[in-house]
N, C-alpha and C positions, 0 to 999 in steps of 0.2 A: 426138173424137180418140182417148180414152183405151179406146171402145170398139170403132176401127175395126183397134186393135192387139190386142185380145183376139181379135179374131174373124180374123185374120190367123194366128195362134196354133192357134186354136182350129181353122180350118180345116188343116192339117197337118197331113198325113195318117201321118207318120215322126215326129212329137212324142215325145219322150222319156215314157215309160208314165207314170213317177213326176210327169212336168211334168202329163199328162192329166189323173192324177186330181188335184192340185191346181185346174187350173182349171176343171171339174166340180164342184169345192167351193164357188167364188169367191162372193161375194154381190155384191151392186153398189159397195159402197166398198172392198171388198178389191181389184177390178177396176183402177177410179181409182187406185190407189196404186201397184198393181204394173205400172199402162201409160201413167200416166199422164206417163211421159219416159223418157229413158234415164238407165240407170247412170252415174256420170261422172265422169270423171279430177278430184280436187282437193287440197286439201294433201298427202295423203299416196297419192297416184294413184286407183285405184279401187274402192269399199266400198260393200258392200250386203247386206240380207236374203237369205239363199239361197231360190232360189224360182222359180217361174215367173211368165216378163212381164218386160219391159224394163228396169223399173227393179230388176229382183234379179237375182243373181248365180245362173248358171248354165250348163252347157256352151254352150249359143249365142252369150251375153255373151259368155263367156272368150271363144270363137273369134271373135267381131267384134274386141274387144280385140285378139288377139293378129293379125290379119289386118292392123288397123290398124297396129300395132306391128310387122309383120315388113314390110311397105310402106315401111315409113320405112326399116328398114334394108337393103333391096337396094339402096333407090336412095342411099343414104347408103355405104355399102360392098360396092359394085359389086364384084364379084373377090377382095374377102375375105369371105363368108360362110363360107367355113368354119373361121373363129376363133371361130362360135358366140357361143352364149348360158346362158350358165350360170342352171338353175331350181333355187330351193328349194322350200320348203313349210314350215307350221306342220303344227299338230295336228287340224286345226279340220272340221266335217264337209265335204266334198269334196273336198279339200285336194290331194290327190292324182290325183283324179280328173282336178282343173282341170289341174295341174301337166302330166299326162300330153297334156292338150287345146292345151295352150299350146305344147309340144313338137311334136304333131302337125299343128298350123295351120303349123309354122315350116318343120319337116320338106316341106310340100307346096312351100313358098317357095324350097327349097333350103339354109336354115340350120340348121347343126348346134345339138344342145341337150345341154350336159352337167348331168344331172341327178343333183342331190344321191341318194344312195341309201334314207335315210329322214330325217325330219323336220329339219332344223337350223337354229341363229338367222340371223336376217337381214343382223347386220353378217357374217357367215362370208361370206354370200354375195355383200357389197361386194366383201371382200378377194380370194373365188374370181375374181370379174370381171378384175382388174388379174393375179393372181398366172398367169391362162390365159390373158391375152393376147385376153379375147371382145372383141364386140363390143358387147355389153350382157349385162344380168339381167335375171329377174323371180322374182318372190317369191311366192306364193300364201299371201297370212295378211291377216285383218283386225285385227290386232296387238292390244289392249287391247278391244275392241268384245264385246259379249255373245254367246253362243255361236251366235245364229241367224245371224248374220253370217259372210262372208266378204269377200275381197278380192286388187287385183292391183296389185302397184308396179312398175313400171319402173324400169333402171339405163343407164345411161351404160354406155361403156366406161371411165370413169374408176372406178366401182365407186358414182358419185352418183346420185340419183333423180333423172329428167328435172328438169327448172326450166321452167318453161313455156314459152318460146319452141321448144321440142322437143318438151315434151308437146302444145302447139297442134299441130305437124305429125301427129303421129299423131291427133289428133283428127279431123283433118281429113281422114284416110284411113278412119278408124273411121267418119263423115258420109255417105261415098261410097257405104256399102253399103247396096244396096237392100234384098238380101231376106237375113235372118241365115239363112235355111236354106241357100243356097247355097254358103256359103263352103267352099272345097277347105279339105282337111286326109286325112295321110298316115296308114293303119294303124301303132299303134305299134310292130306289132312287124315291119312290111314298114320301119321307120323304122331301128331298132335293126339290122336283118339289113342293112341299106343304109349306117351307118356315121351314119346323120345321128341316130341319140341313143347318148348314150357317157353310162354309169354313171362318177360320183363319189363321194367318199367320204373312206375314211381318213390317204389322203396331204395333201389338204387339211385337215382336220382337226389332224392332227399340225402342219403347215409353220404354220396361224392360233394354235394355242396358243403356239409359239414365238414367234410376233408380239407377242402379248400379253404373255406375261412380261416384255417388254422394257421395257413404260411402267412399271414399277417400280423405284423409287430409292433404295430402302435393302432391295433385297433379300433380305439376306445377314444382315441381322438375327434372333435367333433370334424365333420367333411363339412368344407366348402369348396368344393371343385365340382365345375359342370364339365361333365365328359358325354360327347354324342360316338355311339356305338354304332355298329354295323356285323351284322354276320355275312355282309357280302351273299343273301341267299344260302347259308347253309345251317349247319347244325348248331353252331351255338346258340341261333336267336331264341331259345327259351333259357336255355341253364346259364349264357352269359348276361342276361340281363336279370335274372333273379340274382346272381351272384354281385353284381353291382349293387341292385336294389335293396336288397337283403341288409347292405352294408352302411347304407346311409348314403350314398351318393346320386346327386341329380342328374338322373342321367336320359340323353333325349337320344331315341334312336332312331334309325333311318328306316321311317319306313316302307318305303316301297322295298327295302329289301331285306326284310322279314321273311316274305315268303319264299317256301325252299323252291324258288326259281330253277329247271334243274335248265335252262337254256341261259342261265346269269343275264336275262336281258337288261339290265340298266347297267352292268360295267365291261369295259373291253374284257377285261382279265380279271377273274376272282383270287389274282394274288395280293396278297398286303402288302409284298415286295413293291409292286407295280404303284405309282404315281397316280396313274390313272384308275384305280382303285378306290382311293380316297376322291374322285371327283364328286361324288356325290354327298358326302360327309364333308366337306370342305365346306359345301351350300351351309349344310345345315348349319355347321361352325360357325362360320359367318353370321349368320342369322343370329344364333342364339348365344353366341360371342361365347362358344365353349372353352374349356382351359384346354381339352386336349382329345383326342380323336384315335377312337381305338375301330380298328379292324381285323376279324381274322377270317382266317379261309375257310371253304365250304367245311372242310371235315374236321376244324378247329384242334389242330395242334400249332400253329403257326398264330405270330399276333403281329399287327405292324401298329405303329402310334405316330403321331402327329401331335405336338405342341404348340400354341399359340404361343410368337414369342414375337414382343414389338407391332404385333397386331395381323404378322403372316402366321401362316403356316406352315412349320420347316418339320418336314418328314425324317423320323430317323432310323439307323438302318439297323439292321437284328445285332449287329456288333457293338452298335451304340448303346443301344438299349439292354443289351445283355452283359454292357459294361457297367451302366448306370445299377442294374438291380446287383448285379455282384456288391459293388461298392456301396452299397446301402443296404444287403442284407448282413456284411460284414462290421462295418463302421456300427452301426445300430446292435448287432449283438454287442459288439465289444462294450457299448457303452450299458448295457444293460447287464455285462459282467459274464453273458452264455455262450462266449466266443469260445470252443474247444482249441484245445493246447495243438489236436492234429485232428484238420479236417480235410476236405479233397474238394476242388474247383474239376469240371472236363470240359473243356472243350475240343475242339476236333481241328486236323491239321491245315484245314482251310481258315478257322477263326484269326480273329485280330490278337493280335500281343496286347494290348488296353488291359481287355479282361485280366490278361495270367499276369502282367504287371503287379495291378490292382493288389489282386489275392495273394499272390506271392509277401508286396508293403505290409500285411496283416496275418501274415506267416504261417497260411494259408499253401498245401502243396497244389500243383496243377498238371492236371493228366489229360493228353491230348490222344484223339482216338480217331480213326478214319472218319471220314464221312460218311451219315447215318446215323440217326441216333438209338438204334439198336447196339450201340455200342458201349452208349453212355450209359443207356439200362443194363448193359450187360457188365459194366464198372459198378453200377449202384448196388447190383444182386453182390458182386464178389467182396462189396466191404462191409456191407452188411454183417452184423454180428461181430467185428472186428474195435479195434483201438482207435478207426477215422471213424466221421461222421462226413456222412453227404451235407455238403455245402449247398450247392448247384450244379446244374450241365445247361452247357447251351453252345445251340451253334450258329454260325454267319445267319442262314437261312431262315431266321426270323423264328427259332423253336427253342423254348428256354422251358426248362422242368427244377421246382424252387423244391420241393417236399416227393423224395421217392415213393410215398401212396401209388402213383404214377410213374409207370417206366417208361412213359413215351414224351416226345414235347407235349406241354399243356398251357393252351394262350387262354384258359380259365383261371389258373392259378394265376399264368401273367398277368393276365388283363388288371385282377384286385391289387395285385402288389404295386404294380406299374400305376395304379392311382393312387395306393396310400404314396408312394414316393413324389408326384405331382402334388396333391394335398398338403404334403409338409412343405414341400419346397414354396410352394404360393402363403401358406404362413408367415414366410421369412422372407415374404416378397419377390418370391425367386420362381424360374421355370425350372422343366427340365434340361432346355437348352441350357441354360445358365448352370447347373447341374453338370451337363457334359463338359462343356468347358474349365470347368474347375479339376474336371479328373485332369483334361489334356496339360491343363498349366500344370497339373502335378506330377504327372507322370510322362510327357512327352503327346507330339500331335501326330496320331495316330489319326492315319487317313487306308480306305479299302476300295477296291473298286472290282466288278466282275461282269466280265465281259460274255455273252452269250453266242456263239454262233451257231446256227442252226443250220444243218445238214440232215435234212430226212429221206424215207427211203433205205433201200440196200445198198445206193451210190452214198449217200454221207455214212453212214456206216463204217463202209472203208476208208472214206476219207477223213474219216476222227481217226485211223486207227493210224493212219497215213500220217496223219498228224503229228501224233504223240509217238509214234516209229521214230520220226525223223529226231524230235528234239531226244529221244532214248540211243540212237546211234550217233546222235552228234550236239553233244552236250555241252551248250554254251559256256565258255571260259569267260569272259566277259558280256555287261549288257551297258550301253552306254558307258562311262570308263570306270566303272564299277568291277571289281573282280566276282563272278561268281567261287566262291569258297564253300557250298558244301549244297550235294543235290543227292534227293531222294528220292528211289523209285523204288514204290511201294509193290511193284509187281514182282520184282525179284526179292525184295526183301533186304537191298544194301542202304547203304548210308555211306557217300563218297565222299571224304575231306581233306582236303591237301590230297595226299601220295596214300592218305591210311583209308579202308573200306571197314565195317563194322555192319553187324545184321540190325535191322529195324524190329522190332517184336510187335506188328500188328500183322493183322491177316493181309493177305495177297490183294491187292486192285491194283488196276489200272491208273495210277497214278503218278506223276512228276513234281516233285516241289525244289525247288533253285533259290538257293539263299546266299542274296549278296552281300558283301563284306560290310556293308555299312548298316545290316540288318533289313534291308528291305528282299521282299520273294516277293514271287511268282510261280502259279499252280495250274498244271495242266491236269483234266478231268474231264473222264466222257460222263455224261448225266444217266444218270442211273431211270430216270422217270419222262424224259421225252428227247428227242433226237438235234441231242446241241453237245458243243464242244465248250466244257466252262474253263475258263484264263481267268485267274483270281489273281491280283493285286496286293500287295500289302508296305506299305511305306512308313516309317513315324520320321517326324520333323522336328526342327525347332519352334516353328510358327505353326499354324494354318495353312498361312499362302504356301511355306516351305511345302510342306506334305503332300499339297495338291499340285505344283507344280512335277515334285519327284515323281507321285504317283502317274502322272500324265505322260510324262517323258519312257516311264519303263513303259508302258502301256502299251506306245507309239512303238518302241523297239521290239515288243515283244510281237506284235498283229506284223510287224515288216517281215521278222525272221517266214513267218506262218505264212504267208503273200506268197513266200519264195519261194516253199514245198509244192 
């Protein structure tokens, strides 16, 4: 099969020069890999190696994608396409290119494309969606992913990333196409002289910062906190540091990586999850004896921080932090008298119990949603206009959304709130570590941990599938002498507990969650955005040490069972 698509390639006679001489290089499992399926929409829409061949990312992909995708919107907004589609981009290598391909397929459809003028974050271009009135987005970024990567998300018109019953329809337009060489698409600049692409920019920019200033609740407060920033080479390094700046805060950024680097040379990984991330921000820290150290990812919906506390620097994880601003956007309404009688916390079935503890102490409901946060946008749309009020959403993965303006994660919003929260705390002499610990003393020690294993290729493929088979046909009764007492697998849709089943009401994945008697799980997940098997942890304690020791010990039993498949 995987050779009947190289040579389909390979015989095209218009092939993009750069795609030629790659498959002229190809050996025979480079072949297999790169044809051996298509690219394809999942958690987080569509990601892949830049490259040629089916399964990587490149202008013929893009133009299937966005064929598929502009498909679905004529016949879905018959008579309004010209409310457009508003495109961004990262930094990342073809970024623009694609950007430009994705305008052009749309442009031959009849849809207009307002296109960001250069690089900018991703929730900007939630809030663009809604603020113009489109009728969708797309984003050209494979957001945290290693530099050979790229990718493409889709948006609602609500400014949400599809939720699958929408992204199946576009797939299914995407399915239809016989031959990718074919597909129309419009000269950009016969597009531009025609009115179907219109340059964006600084007025949206201006109208999104004033959005954001707004989830801030003690303003007015004067700042004394020094915070060293980093966009990690991507799109926030202009809107997150005016949004700092703007606000009062001293803020020193890192700059050698300002610029949108699209090979990330100065850090191993442009994730803010990653330790090694903050290595360069750590210098600066040091240096400049900052309070706390903000990063986020190339295509800034994700934000990691770092807190000086005792004179290190102790990294903390999106659970921590997404526990911290819960409790402090709550604790702080209440005392300022705007805490609604029913509001709504989300998080997702992978997060830490801290947070929906938290929320729940301040009578606060909490709604947990699959993983993706097109979920939680897709919760924010449905209570919209309703008797709740959007609290927050946020999940494990370092992505928290304060103010629904924005239906996606936004480490813009984050980044300001997560220094008013530092700011007060060092008022009172305190960190945010000190901060965190005072939740754990009050609510229990709540410890996480997630384990990555990496299987690429068409062999890990099956072997994730292999995987998570084995624990769905043989479903652990105990884990160390702990009973497991209720497991959920999200692909059938049951809910198993004791002798009784009951349906789960989210949509269909691939997922396993095993909850043991004493409240600690464990989450089997294949990764929706690169070729890894995730094992999520989750334990709370009476101590510290308690928490990290349990969490350590399920860990250990759980990677044994997996050994033995």
């Amino acid at each position: 099969m995987f050779r009947e698509e190289f040579e389909k390639w390979n015989r095209y006679k218009k092939l993009d020069e750069e795609l030629r001489l790659e498959l002229n290089a190809m050996d025979e499992e480079t072949k297999k890999d790169a044809f051996y399926k298509s690219v394809e929409f999942a958690t987080a829409g569509m990601r892949g190696i830049i490259g040629a061949g089916t399964n990587r990312m490149n202008k013929y992909t893009i133009r299937k994608a966005n064929y598929g995708f502009g498909m679905y919107l004529v016949k879905k907004y018959k008579g309004e396409l010209e409310r457009g589609v508003v495109i961004a981009h990262d930094n990342r290598h073809k970024s623009v290119e694609f950007s430009k391909e994705s305008a052009c397929v749309l442009a031959s459809l009849g849809i207009k494309s307002y296109i960001f003028e250069s690089l900018r974050p991703t929730p900007e271009l939630s809030f663009a969606v809604r603020r113009l009135g489109a009728i969708g987005g797309i984003v050209v970024t494979a957001s945290h992913n290693p530099a050979a990567y790229n990718g493409y998300k889709i948006y609602d018109e609500d400014g949400c990333q599809y939720v699958p019953r929408m992204a199946d329809k576009v797939i299914e337009n995407v399915n239809e196409i016989e031959n990718v060489f074919n597909i129309d698409y419009m000269d950009y600049e016969e597009a531009l002289s025609k009115g179907l692409i219109e340059i964006i920019g600084e007025e949206i920019d201006r109208e999104y910062l004033e959005a954001v200033d707004t989830v801030q609740l003690n303003q007015d407060l004067d700042k004394n906190l020094k915070v060293v920033f980093t966009p990690l080479h991507g799109t926030s390094a202009k809107i997150g540091l005016i949004a700092l700046e703007r606000n009062g805060y001293d803020v020193i950024p890192v700059i050698e990586q300002l610029e949108p680097d699209p090979d990330f040379s100065t850090v191993k990984s442009p994730n803010p999850e990653s330790k090694e991330a903050f290595a360069m921000a750590i210098e600066y820290g040091k240096k400049h004896k900052a309070d706390i150290l903000i990063a986020t990812d190339p295509d800034a919906d994700r934000l990691g921080v770092a807190v000086r506390h005792n004179g290190e620097y102790i990294l903390l994880t999106g659970n921590q932090t997404g526990a911290i601003l819960v409790d402090y956007i709550l604790r702080t309404r209440k005392n300022q008298g705007t805490l609604p009688t029913k509001g709504k916390v989300f998080d997702t079935v992978v997060t830490s119990g801290l947070g929906a503890a938290i929320a729940k102490s301040y009578g606060m409901e909490v709604e947990s949603t699959l993983t993706g946060f097109k979920f939680i946008g897709e919760k924010a749309k449905q209570i919209e206009d309703t008797e709740y009020e959007f609290m927050f959403g946020y999940e494990e993965s370092y992505g928290y959304v304060i103010k629904d303006f924005v239906r996606d994660k936004d480490s813009i919003q984050a980044l300001l709130l997560i220094s008013e929260v530092a700011n007060l705390s060092k008022r009172r002499g305190l960190t945010l570590y000190d901060y965190l610990i005072d939740l754990y003393e009050k609510h229990g020690f709540y410890k996480e941990d997630l384990v990555n294993i990496v299987l690429e290729g068409a062999e890990g493929e099956e072997r994730i599938k292999e995987i998570i088979e084995y624990f769905r046909a043989n479903k652990p009764t105990r884990i160390l002498d702990l009973r497991v007492f209720k497991t959920e697998d999200y692909l059938t849709r049951t809910r198993y507990f004791e002798k009784h089943t009951n349906e789960i009401d989210l949509p269909i994945s691939n997922v396993l969650k095993f909850v043991l008697e004493d409240g600690s799980w464990f989450v089997l997940r294949p990764s929706g955005t690169e070729p890894k098997l995730k094992i999520y942890i989750g334990v709370v304690g009476k101590t510290l040490e308690d928490s990290l020791s349990k969490n350590k010990e399920i860990k250990e039993a759980v990677l044994k069972i997996i050994d033995r498949v």
